[in-house]
SETIKOL-542229 format. One record per residue (C-alpha): residue in one letter; residue number from 0; x, y, z. Coordinates in Angstrom, 2 decimals, decimal comma, m for minus. Each point is the difference from the previous one (the first is absolute). Example, Ala and Ser with C-alpha at 12.3 -4.5 7.8 and 13.67 -1.06 7.14 Angstrom:
BEGIN
 code pos      px      py      pz
    A   0   12,30   m4,50    7,80
    S   1    1,37    3,44   m0,66
END
This chain:
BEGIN
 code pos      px      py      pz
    X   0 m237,56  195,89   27,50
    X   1    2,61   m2,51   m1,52
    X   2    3,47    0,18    1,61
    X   3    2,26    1,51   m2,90
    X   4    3,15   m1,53    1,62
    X   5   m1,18   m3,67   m0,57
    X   6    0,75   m1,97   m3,00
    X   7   m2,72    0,83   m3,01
    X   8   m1,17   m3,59    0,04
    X   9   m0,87   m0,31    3,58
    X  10   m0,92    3,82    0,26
    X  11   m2,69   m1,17   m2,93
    X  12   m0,73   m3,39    1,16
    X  13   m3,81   m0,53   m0,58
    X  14   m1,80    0,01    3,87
    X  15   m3,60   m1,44   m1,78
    X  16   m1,46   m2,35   m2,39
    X  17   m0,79    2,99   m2,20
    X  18    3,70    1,20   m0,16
    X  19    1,49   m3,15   m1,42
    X  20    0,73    0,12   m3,57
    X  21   m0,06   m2,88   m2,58
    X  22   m1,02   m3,17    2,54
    X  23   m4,27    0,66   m0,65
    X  24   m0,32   m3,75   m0,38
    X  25    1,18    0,02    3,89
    X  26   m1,21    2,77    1,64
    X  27   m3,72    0,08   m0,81
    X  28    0,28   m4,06    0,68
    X  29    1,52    0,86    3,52
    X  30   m1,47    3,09    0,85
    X  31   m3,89   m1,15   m0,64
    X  32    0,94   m3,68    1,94
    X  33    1,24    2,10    3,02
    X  34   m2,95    2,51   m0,24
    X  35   m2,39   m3,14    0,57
    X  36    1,99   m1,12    2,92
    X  37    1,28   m3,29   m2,41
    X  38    3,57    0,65    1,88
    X  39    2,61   m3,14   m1,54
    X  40    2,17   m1,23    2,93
    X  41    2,85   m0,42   m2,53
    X  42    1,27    2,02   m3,12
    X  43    2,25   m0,61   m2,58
    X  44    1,15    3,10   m2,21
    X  45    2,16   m1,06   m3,14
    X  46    1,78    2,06   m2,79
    X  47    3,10    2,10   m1,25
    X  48    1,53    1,74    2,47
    X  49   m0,65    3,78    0,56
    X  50   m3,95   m0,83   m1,10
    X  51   m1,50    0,85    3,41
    X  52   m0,22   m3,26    1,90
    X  53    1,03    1,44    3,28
    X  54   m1,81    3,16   m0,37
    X  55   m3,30   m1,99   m0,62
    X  56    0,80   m2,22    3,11
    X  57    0,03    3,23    2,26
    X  58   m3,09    1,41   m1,58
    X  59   m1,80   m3,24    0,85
    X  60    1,25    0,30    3,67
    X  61   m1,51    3,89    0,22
    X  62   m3,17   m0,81   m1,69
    X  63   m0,34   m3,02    2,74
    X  64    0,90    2,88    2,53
    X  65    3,08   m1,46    1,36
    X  66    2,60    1,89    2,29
    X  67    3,53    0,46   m1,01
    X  68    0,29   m1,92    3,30
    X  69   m1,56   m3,44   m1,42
    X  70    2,07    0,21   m3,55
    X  71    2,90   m2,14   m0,37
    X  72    1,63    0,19   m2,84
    X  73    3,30   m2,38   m1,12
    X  74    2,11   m0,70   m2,50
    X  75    0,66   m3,13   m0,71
    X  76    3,05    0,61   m2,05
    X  77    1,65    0,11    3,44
    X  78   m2,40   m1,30    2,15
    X  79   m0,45   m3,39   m1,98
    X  80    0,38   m2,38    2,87
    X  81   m2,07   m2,79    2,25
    X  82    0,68    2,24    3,40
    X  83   m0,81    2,88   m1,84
    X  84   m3,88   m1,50   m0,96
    X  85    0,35   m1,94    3,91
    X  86   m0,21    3,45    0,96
    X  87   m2,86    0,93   m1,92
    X  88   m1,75   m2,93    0,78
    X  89    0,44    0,50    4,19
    X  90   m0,89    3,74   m0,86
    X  91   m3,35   m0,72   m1,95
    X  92   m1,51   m1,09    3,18
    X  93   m0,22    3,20    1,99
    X  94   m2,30    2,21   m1,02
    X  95    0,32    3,30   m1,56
    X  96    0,79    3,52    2,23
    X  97   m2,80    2,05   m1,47
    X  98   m1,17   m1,23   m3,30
    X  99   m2,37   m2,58   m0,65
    X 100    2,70   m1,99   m2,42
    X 101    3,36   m0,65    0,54
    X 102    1,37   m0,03   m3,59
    X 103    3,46   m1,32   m1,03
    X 104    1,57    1,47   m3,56
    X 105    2,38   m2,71   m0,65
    X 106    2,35    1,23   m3,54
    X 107    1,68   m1,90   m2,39
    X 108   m1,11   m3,36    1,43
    X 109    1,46   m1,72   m3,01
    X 110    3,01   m0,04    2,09
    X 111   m1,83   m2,04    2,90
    X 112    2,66   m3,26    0,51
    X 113   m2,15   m3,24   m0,03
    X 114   m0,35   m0,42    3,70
    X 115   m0,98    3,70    0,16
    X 116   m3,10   m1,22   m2,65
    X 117   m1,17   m3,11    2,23
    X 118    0,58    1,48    3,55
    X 119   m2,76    3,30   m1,25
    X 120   m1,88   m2,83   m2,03
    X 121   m2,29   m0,75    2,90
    X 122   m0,22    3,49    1,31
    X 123   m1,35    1,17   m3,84
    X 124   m2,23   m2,66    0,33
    X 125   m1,78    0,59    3,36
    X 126    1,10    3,87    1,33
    X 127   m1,96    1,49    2,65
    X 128   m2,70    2,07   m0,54
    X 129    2,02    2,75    0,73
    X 130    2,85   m0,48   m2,46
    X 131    0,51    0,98   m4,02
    X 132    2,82   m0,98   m1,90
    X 133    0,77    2,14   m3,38
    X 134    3,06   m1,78   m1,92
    X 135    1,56    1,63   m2,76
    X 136    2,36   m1,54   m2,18
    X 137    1,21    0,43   m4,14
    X 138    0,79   m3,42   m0,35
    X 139   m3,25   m1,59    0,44
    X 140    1,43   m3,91   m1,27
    X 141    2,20    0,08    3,00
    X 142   m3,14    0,12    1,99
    X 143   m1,25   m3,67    1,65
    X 144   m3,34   m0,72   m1,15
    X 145   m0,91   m1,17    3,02
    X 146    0,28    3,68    1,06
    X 147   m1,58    1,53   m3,57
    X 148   m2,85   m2,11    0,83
    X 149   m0,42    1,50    3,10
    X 150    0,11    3,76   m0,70
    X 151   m2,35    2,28   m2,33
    X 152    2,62    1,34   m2,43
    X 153    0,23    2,55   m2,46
    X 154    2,39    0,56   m2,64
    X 155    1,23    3,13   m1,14
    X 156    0,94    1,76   m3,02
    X 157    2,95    2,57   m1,27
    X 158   m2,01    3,26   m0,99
    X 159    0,03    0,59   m3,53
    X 160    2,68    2,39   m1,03
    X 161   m3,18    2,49   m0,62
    X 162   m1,48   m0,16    3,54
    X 163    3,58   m0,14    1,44
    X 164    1,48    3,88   m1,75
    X 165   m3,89    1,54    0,64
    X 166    0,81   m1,34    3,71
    X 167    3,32    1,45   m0,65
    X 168   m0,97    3,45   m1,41
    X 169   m2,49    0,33    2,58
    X 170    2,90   m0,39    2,83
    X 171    2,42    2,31   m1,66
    X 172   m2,49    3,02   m0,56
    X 173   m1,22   m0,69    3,70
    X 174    3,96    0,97    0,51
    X 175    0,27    2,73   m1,79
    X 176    1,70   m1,33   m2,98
    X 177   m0,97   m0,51   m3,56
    X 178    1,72   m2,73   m2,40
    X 179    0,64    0,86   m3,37
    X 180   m2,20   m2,71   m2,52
    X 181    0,98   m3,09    0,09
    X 182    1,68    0,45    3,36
    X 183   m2,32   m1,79    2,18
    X 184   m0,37   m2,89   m2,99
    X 185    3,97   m0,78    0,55
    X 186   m0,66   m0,36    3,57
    X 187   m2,47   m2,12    0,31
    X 188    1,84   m2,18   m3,23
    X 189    3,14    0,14    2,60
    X 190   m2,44   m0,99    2,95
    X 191   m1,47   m3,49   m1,76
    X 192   m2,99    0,57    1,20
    X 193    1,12    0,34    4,00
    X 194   m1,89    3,72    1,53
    X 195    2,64   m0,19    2,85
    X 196    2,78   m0,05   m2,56
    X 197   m1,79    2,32   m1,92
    X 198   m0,22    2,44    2,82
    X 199    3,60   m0,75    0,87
    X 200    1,31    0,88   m3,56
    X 201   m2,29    3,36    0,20
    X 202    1,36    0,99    3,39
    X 203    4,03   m0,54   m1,28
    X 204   m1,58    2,03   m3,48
    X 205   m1,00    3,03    2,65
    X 206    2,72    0,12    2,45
    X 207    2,90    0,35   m3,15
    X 208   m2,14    1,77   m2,10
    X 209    1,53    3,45   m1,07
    X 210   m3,86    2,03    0,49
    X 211   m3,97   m1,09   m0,15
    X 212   m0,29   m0,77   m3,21
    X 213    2,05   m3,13   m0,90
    X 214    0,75   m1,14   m3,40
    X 215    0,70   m3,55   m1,55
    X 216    3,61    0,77   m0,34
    X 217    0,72    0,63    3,95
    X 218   m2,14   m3,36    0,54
    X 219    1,92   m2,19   m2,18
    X 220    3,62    1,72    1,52
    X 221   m1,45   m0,41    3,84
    X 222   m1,40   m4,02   m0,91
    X 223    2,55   m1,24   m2,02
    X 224   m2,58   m0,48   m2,57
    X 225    1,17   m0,72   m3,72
    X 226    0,16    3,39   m2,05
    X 227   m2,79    0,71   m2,31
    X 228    2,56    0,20   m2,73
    X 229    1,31   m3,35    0,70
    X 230   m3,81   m1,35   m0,44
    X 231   m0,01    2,06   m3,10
    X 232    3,83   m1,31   m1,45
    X 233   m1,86   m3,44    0,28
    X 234   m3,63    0,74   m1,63
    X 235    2,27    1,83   m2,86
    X 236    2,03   m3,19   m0,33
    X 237   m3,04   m1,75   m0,80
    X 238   m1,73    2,51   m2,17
    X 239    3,39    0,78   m2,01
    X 240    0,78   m3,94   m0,27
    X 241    3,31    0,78    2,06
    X 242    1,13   m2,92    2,28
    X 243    3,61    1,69    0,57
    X 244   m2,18    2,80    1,25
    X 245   m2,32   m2,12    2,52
    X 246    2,71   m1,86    1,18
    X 247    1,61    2,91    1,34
    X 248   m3,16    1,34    1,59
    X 249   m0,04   m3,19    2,09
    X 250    3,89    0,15    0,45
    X 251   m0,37    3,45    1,68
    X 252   m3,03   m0,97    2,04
    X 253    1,56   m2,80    1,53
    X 254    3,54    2,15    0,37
    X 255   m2,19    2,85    1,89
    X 256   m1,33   m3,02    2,55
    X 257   m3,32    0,29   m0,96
    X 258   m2,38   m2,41    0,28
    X 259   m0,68   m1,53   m3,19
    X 260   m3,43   m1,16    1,27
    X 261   m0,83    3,84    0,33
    X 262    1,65    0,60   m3,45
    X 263   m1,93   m2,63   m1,97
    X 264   m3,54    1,38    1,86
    X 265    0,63    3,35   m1,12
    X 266    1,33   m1,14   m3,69
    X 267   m3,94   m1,85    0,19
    X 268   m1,71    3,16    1,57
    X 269    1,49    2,48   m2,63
    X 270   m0,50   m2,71   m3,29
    X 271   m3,45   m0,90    1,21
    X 272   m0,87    3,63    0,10
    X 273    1,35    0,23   m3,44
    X 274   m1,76   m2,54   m1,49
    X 275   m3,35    1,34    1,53
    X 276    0,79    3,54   m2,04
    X 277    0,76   m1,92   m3,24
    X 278   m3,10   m2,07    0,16
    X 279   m2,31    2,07    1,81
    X 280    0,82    3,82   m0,79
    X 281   m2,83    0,95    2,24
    X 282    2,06   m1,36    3,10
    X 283    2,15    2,84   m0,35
    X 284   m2,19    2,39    2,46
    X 285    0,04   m2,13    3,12
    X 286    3,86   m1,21   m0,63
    X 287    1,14    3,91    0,23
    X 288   m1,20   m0,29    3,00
    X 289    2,04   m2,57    1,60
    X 290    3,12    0,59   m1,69
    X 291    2,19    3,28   m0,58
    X 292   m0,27    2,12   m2,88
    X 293    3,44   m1,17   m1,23
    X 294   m0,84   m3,71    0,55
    X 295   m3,39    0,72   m2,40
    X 296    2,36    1,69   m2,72
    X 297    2,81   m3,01   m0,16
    X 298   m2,93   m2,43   m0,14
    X 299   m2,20    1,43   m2,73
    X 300    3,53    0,84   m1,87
    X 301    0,69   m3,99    0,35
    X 302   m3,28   m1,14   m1,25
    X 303   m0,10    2,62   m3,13
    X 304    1,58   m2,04   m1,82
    X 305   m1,42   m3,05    0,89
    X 306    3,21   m2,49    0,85
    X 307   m0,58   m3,25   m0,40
    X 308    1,18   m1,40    2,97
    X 309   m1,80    2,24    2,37
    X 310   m2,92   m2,04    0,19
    X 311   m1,60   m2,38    2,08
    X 312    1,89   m2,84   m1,30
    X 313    3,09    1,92    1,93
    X 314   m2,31    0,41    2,65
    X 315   m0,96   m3,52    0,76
    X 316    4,01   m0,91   m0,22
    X 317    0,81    2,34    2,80
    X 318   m2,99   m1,05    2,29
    X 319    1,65   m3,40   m0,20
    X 320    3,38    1,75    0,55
    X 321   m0,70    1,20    3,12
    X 322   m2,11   m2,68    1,51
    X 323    3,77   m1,90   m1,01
    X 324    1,81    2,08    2,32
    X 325   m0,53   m1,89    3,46
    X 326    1,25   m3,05   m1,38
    X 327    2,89    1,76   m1,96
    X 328    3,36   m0,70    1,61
    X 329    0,96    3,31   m2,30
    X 330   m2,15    2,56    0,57
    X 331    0,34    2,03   m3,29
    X 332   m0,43   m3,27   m1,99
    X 333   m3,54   m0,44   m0,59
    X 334    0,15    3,47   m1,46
    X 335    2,63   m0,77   m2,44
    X 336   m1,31   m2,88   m1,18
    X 337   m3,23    1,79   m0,54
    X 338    1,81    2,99   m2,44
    X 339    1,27   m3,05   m1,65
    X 340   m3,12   m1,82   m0,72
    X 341   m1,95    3,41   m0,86
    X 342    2,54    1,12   m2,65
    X 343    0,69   m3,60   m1,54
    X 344    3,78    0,82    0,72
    X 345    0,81   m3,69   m0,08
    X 346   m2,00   m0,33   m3,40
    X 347    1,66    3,01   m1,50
    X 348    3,46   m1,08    1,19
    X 349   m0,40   m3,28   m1,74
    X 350   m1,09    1,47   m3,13
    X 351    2,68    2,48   m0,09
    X 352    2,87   m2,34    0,49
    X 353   m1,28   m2,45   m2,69
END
């Protein structure tokens, strides 16, 4: 039985092959090489963070049937320098306590200094027999070549936001709890794609939560996560030709702290959505089922009258907004200039004061 006291996304942390969700393109690769004995002496796991790289690590070592006693795990955040691999490399040598493999889990080895790299170059090269190494890292450019060359590595991908609120539903009804629609949608939006952070945002969800059934309202209050009137003030803006109106959408976003990242995903989530029930009424059945009942009313109320700017014109301009916002020393900036550009404010002002 699952230990109810430990955090959901270690209490749910997938012990098999068969549990992991999402990484297919690894597991069946890794799981049929070890089932023909084809055992890699070095691994390298890359992707986002929260994706499963350690989890698949320590599945490898219990498929090999390795002892907690012959796992070493480190992070390399803080364990990043040449005595720290010196040690490994004097510790390879003896062999394991009561496993056939002796299997070091070294994480975020991005972080390795230089001389770290070249004093485990030659033990990657030629381990013992006895001796796996799984590296996992999310920058995967930062990684020598010399060492890439060296390992079998896999990359790994975010879940789809799909996969990632089933996962999410799944978890919650396991504990009892029920999310309103939409609910586990604006979670996994929040979690980018990341099933620990996911879990995380579920388990802070449950333990404010005012009873078992837990509506969109109490997870936007407990996240911080933009209002689904303020998503609506801007997607009216547009629809109604109202910059004044948009402008102070983003205004009170960006006054509330919220992260205008989140804000332009969920501006994209609700307008594609709309788009899909103006062009393709028969859409309408599987979108009531991922969004609430008063989400499905304000959208097919929008698209009634057909607005020109909600489109996918405006759609296009606010993918390019947010990919903007890493490089934007303002955050709420790409998303301004985007309302600009979709209502031809600068055009209209020009006309108007000629």
């Amino acid at each position: 039985m699952k230990d109810s006291n430990l955090a959901l996304y270690r209490k749910y942390r997938p012990e098999s092959f068969d549990e992991v969700i999402g990484q297919d393109h690894i597991t069946k690769v890794i799981s049929g090489s070890l089932k023909a004995g084809k055992v890699a002496h070095a691994y390298l796991l890359c992707g986002p963070r929260g994706t499963g790289k350690t989890t698949i690590a320590r599945i490898i070592a219990h498929e090999l049937g390795t002892s907690t006693n012959d796992i070493y795990e480190m992070d390399a955040a803080s364990n990043r320098g040449i005595d720290d691999i010196r040690e490994i490399n004097d510790n390879v040598r003896t062999l394991p306590f009561d496993s056939k493999y002796k299997i070091y889990i070294l994480d975020e080895v991005h972080m390795f200094t230089k001389e770290a790299w070249n004093a485990l170059l030659k033990t990657i090269e030629e381990p013992p027999e006895h001796v796996i190494f799984i590296l996992a890292t999310t920058e995967l450019e930062k990684i020598p070549e010399t060492i890439v060359s060296r390992c079998q590595s896999f990359i790994f991908k975010k879940p789809n936001d799909a996969v990632l609120s089933e996962h999410i539903k799944n978890i919650a009804k396991k504990e009892g709890y029920k999310l309103e629609e939409g609910g586990a949608e604006l979670i996994a939006l929040l979690a980018d794609g990341a099933f620990r952070d996911a879990l995380g945002t579920l388990q802070k969800v449950i333990s404010f939560g005012k009873d078992k059934v837990i509506n969109i309202s109490e997870i936007e209050e407990i996240t911080g996560a933009p209002s689904t009137i303020l998503v609506d003030d801007f997607l009216d803006s547009l629809a109604t030709n109202d910059i004044e109106k948009g402008f102070l959408a983003i205004e009170k976003a960006t006054k509330q702290n919220i992260d205008i990242g989140v804000y332009i995903k969920m501006i994209l989530y609700k307008l594609r959505y709309a788009l899909m029930l103006r062009y393709v009424p028969s859409s309408k059945k599987s979108i009531e089922n991922t969004i609430s009942e008063r989400d499905l009313a304000y959208l097919l109320k929008l698209v009634s009258t057909k607005p020109e700017h909600i489109s996918s014109g405006t759609l296009s301009i606010l993918l390019e907004a947010y990919q903007s916002i890493r490089t934007s020393f303002i955050s709420e900036l790409p998303l301004e200039l985007a309302m600009v550009k979709i209502l031809n404010a600068e055009k209209q002002n020009k006309q108007t004061s000629e």
